[in-house]
N, C-alpha and C positions, 0 to 999 in steps of 0.2 A: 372240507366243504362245509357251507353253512348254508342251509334252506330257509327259504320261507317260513316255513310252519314249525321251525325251532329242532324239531325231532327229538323233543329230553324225557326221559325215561322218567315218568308219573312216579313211581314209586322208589326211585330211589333220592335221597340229597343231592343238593348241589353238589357236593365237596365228590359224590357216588358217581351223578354224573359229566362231573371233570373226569375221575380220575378211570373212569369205567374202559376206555380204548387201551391205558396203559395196562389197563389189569391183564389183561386181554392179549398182548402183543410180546412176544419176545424180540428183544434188540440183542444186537454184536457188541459182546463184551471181550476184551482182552482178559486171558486166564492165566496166571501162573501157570509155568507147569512144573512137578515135583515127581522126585522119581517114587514108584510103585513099592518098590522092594529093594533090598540091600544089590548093589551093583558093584563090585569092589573096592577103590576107597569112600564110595557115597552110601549112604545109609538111607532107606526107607522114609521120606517126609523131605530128603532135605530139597531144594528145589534146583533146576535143570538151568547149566550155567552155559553162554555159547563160548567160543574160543578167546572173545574177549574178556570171558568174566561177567558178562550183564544176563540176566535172568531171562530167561527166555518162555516166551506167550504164546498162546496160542488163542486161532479169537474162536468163537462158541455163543450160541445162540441162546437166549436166556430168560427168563419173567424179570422185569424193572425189579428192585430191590423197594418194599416199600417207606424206604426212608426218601427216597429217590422221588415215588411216586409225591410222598406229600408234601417237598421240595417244590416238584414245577406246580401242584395241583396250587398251594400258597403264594408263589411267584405270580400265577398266572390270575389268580383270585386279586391281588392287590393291582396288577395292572385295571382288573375291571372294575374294581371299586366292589367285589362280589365279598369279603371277608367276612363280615357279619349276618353275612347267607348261607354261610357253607352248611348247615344242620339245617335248613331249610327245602321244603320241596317244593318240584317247581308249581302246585296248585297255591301256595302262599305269598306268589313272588307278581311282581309287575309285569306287563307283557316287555318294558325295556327291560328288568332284571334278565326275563327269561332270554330274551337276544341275546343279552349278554353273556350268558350262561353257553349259548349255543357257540358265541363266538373263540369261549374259552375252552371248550373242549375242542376247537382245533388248536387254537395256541398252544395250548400241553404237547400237542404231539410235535411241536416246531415245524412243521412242514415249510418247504423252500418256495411252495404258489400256496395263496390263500383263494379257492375257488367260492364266492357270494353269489347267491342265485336270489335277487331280490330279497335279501333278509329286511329290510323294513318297511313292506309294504303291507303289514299285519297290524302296525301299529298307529296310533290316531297323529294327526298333523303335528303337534306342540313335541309328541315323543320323537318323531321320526326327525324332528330339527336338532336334538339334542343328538339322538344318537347317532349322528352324520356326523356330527363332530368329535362324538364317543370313537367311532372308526377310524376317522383322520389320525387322530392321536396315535392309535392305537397303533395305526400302520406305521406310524413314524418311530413308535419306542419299538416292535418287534423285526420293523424295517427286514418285509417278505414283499415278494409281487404279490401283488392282490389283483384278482381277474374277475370284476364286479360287473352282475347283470343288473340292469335295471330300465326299466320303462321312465323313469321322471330324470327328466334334463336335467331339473334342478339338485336332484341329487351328481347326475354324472359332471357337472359341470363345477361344483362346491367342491370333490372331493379326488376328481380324478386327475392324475397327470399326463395322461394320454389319453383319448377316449375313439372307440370303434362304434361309427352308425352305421346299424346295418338297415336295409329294407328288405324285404323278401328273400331274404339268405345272401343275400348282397353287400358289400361292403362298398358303402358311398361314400365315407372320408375318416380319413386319422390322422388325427393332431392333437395338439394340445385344449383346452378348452376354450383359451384367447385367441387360435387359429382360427379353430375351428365357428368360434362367432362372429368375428370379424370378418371371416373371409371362405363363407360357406361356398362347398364344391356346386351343388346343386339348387332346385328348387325344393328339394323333400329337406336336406339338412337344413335352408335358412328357415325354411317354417316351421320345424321341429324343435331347434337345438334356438331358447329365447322364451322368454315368455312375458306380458305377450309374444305371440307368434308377431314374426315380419309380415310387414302389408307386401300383396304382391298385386300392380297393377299392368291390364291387360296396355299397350303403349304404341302408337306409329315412331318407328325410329325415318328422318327425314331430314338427313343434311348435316348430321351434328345435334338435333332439334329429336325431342320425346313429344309427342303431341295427350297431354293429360287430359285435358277435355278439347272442345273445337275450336273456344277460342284462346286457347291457354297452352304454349310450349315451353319448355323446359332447357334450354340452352347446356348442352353437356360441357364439361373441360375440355381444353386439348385433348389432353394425356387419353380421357376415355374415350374418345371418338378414334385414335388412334387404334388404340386395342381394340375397339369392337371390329376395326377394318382387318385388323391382323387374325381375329380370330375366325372372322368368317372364310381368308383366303387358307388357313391352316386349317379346316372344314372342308375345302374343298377337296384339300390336298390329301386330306384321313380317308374321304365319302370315295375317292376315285382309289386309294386303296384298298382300300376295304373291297368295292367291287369285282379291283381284279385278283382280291385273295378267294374269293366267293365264286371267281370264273372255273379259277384252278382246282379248287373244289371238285366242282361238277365234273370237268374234263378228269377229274382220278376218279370220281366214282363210274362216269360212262365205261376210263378204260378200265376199270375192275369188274366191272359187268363183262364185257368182252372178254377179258384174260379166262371169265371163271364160269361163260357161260356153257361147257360143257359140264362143268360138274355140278353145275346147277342142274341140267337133263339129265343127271344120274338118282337124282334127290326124287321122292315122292312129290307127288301133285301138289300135297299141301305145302310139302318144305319149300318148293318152289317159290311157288306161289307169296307165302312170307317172305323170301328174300327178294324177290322179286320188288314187293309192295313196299316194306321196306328201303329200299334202295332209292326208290322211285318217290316213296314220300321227302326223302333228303333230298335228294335232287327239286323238287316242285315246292319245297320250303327255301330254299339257297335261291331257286329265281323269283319266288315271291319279294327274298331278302335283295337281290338287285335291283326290283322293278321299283319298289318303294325307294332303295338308296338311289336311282337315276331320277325319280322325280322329284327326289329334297335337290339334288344337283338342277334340277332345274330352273329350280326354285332360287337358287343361290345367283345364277346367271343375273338376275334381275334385282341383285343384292344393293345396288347402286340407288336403285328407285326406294321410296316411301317402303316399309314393311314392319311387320308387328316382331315388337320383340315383349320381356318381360320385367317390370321396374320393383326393384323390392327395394324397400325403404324400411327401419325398424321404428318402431312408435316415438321411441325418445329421440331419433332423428328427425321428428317433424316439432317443427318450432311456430309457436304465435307469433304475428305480425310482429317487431318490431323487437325480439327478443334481443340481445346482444351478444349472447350467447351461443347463436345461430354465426359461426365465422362464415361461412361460406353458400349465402341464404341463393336460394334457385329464387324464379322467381312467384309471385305469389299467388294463390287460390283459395278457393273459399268455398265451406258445406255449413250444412246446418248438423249441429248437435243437436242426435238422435238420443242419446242415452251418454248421463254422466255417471261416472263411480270416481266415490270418493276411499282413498285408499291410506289415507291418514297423511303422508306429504307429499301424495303423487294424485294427480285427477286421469282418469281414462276418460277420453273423449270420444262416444263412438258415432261415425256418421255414412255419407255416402256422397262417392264421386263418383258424376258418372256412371250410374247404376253399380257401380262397384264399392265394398265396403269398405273404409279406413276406420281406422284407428291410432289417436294420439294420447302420447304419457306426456302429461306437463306439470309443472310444479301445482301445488295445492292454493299456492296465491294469488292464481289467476279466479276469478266469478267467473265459470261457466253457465249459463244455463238451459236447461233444455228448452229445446224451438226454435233457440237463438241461431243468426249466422257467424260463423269467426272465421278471422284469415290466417292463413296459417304459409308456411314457406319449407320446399325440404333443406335441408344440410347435405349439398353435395359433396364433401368431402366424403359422406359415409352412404351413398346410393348403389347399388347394386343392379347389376343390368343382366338377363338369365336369357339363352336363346329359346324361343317358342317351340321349337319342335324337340330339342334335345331336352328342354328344361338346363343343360348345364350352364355355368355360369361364363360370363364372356369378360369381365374387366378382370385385367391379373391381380395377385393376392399384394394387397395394403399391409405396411408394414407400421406396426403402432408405438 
């Protein structure tokens, strides 16, 4: 495991605490075995042979040998670039050395999962760039799973080959990290997993047609107005089972009340009572869960007419008037630039549609400036359409 906060022993060296877990640990060694004492044609030392002749072992648990130790302690020292630290402790050393330091006292021990609990969130912007790619490497030459926590996308997305977002102990999607930005599950992953975050605008969906402001609609593809129709009737079809898995429910717990209400009148007042309330609060959460799931199906009934859904579009997906760049330009809109940032070959444009806030990434060789109004158009091929009540996403996953 590697921590946050390094965890390396003040007083001992580097090279002390590499090698400090081997010191510490016996491993299964394969033993000679030699007989005791003279046994008739075998004499005392000689060693114990099986029926074919081959020397026979036995295995035996044991301290590393430390020629052994200072073997992986040096092996693992030159992977980190730690060699000329090893006689150093860690108040002398960088806060990257010390990472580093932390990362190689699990390497020594070769473990088959490498467990990262945000190790470089201690370190300042310029180090943590470096040793993201210090880790990459690294994972590639000791080539172990590595099961890395961390809060910064940009970290999970640089380094990982699979990545798990969770929310509230929840698991909202796993994929790769090209999956996963291209073709987020939800609304919490596309605004999460990017940076900037994806614009997410509130939207009347109406006939094929996004109404962005009153007098400005948005013409969708085919392809998307179909899926949005298939997801709603596949919505239906989930919301109507889901209900009657929720009925059946109830009906086993009424008939487990029944089946057990005499030994429930055996129990004390209070046991009662708790099982009782209990029982009863399940039941009164399950029809809470139906009355809501009948009034989203209500809601769906009238799925036909004008209704709000949600339009996420990423920053670099929004193009200046006239761009060429834009293959698949929607049609066009226009705010005023509230706030520019210049980002050395990228400009953030931040403004507001529609009381709601956008933001655009556009090349640096555009003159923005602030006050001004610009036109700008999305790139439909990369638009995102999320359902208002579920947040889940409604157009199927794009393949790039």
């Amino acid at each position: 495991m590697v921590f946050q906060n390094y965890a390396l022993y003040p007083h001992m060296t580097v090279f002390k605490n590499l090698a400090f877990s081997l010191t510490l640990r016996k491993f299964e060694y394969d033993v000679p075995l030699f007989y005791k004492k003279d046994e008739g044609n075998h004499k005392k030392g000689d060693p114990i042979l099986d029926e074919n002749g081959n020397q026979v072992f036995t295995k035996k648990k044991m301290k590393m040998p430390k020629e052994e130790i200072r073997k992986k302690v040096y092996d693992a020292a030159e992977i980190l670039g730690l060699t000329p630290y090893l006689d150093r402790k860690p108040k002398a050393l960088s806060g990257g050395q010390r990472q580093r330091v932390a990362l190689g006292r699990a390497i020594v021990r070769e473990p088959k999962v490498f467990l990262m609990d945000e190790p470089l969130s201690n370190l300042d912007a310029k180090l943590r760039v470096q040793m993201r790619s210090e880790i990459a490497k690294i994972h590639r030459r000791v080539n172990a799973t590595t099961i890395y926590v961390t809060h910064d996308q940009t970290e999970a997305m640089t380094m990982a080959s699979r990545i798990v977002i969770m929310k509230d102990g929840y698991i909202q999607q796993i994929g790769t990290p090209r999956d996963v930005y291209n073709n987020p599950s939800n609304v919490f992953v596309a605004t999460f997993i990017g940076s900037p975050s994806m614009n997410i605008f509130d939207v009347e969906y109406d006939n094929g047609k996004v109404s962005l402001l009153n007098d400005i609609k948005i013409s969708l593809p085919k392809q998307f107005i179909s899926q949005h129709d298939d997801f709603y009737k596949n919505e239906v079809i989930r919301i109507n089972k889901d209900i009657k898995n929720k009925q059946n429910e109830i009906l086993e717990l009424k008939k487990f009340i029944e089946e057990n209400d005499n030994k429930f009148k055996k129990l004390t007042s209070n046991e009662q009572k708790e099982n009782y309330f209990l029982l009863d609060k399940d039941i009164k959460e399950l029809t809470q869960e139906i009355n809501s799931l009948n009034s989203r199906l209500n809601d769906l009934k009238d799925i036909d007419k004008p209704h709000q859904i949600l339009l996420g579009v990423r920053p670099e997906d929004i193009y200046m008037k006239g761009d060429v760049n834009n293959k698949n330009p929607s049609e066009e809109f226009s705010f005023k630039c509230d706030v520019c940032e210049l980002l050395g070959h990228e400009l953030l444009v931040y403004g507001e549609l529609n009381g709601q806030k956008v933001l655009v990434k556009v090349n640096a060789s555009y003159k923005i400036e602030v006050g001004k109004t610009y036109t700008f158009s999305f790139d439909l091929s990369h638009i995102h359409l999320f359902d208002k009540y579920s947040e889940k996403k409604i157009l199927k996953d794009r393949e790039e």
